[in-house]
N, C-alpha and C positions, 0 to 999 in steps of 0.2 A: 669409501672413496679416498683416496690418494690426492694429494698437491706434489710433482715432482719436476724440478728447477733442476734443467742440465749446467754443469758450469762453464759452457761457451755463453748461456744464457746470462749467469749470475755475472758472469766476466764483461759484459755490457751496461752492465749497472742497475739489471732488472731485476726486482723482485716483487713479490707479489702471497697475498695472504689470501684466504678462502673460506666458505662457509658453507653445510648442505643444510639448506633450505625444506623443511616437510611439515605437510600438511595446510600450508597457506593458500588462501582463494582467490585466485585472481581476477578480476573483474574491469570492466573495461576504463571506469572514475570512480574515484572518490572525494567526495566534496570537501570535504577536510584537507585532504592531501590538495585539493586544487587552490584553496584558502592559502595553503602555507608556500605553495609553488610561489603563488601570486606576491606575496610578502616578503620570499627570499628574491626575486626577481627588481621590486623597486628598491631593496634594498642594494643589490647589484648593480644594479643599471647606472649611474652616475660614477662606477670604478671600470667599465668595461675596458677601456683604452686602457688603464695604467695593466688590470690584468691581464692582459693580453700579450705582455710582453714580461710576466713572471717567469722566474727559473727554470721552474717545473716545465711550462709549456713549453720555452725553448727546448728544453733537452728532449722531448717527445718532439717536437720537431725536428731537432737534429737526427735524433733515431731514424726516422723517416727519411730523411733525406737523404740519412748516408743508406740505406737501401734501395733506393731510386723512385720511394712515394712521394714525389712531388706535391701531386694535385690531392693530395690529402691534407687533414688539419684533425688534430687530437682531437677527440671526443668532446673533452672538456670547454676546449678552442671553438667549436662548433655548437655547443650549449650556448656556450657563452654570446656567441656572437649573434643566435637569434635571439637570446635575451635583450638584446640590447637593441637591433633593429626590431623587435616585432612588441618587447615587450610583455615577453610571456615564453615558458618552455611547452614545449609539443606533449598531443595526449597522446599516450601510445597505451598502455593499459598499467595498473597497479603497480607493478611490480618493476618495470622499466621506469616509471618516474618515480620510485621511490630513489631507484641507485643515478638515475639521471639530474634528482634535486642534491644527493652529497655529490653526486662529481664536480656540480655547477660550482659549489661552492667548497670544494678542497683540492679544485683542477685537478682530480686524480684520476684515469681510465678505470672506468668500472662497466664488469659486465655478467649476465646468468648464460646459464646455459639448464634447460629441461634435460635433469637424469636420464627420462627411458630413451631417449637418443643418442647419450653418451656408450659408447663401444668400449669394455673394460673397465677395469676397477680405479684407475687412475687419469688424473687431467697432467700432463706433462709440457712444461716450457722450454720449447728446444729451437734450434737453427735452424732453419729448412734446407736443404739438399734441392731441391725442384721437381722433386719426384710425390709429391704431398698432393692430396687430393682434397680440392676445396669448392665447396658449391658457396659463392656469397646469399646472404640474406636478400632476396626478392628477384634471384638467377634461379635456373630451371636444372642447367648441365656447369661443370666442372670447370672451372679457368686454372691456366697457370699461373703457376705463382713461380717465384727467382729465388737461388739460391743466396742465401746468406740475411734471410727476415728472421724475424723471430714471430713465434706463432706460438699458440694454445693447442694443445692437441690428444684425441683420443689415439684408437691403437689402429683408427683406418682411417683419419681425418682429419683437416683444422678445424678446431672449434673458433677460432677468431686469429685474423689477420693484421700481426701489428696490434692487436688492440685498439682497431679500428672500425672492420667492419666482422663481424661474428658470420656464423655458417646459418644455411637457410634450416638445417635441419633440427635442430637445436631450440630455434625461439621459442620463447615463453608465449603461449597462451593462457586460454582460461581452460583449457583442457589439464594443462601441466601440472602433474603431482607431486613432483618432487623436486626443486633444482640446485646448484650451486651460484652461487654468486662468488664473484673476488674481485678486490682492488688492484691494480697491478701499478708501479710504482718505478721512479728511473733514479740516477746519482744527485737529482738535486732533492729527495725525499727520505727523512729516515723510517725504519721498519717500523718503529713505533707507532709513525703518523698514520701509516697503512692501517696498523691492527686497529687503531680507533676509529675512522673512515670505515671500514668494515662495520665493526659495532654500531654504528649510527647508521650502517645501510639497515644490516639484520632489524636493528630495534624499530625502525621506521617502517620497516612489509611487514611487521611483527605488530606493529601498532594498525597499520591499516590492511592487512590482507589476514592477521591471525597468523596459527603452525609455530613450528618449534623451528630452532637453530641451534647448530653444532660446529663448533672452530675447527679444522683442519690446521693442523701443525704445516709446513712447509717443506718438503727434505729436497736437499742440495746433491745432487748424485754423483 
């Protein structure tokens, strides 16, 4: 598997590091991992207001905006903020709150995608044209998307929109045997801070779900 960053892509300030995920079990909790949720969360919760208006966020909201996603809000932005009204992050299964407790806490877009749905040997970050085919996570048929977003993509599909909302076909279950994860990163973050984020994703599904990981280098085309 391939990580390939077009440079209209890179020329926006984005980049982004990767990892292929094999052999780990996904499973719907873990009590451990719901311990430490629990822990990074009060710790959180008395800074929400100040981070809500960090660097990082803005600039993934600017991203957004200057492509016309208004009514959206970064990942992180969206952790953060039922952190803070509910007091707890969402169970979704293993493997999604492992990379959803680093994003909470490095504001950085993180997301997997299950291999045997991936189409091709390569994940590619490119512009969109409007001609891209995207089914969102919990839609049945295909929406448009507008020219000039940046997307995740195999060799027939978006795997995730913006880094926002991912494709339906793709998600992680407890079925999935194999997947990639990456951080993806904008001009107020350096590559550095990605590859470590990364590593704290891997080594945390690695602590609680088991399997091996493997870095994906990043090429610039």
């Amino acid at each position: 598997m391939r990580l390939l960053v077009s440079p209209a892509v890179a020329e926006m300030g984005i980049d982004v590091c990767m990892a292929l995920v094999r052999g780990a079990g996904v499973s719907n909790k873990s009590n451990p991992l719901e311990k430490r949720k629990k822990a990074v969360v009060a710790e959180l919760q008395p800074q929400v207001e100040g981070l809500l208006d960090h660097p990082v966020l803005r600039e993934y909201r600017r991203l957004q905006q200057e492509a016309g996603l208004v009514d959206s809000l970064p990942p992180a932005q969206h952790l953060l903020t039922l952190a803070g009204r509910n007091g707890r992050l969402p169970n979704i299964n293993t493997v999604v709150d492992s990379y959803n407790l680093v994003s909470v806490q490095t504001l950085l877009s993180i997301g997997a995608h299950d291999t045997a749905h991936i189409t091709g040997e390569a994940v590619r970050f490119v512009v969109t044209d409007g001609s891209e085919r995207y089914t969102p996570l919990g839609e049945t048929a295909p929406i448009p998307v507008s020219p000039g977003e940046y997307a995740a993509m195999d060799t027939e599909k978006i795997l995730c929109r913006m880094d926002v909302k991912q494709c339906a076909e793709t998600r992680i279950t407890k079925e999935t045997p194999g997947f990639i994860v990456y951080v993806q990163g904008n001009r107020e973050t350096e590559y550095s801070y990605l590859q470590k984020a990364l590593t704290d994703v891997c080594e945390l599904i690695k602590e609680t779900c088991g399997g091996t990981y493997k870095i994906i280098e990043r090429e610039i085309l």
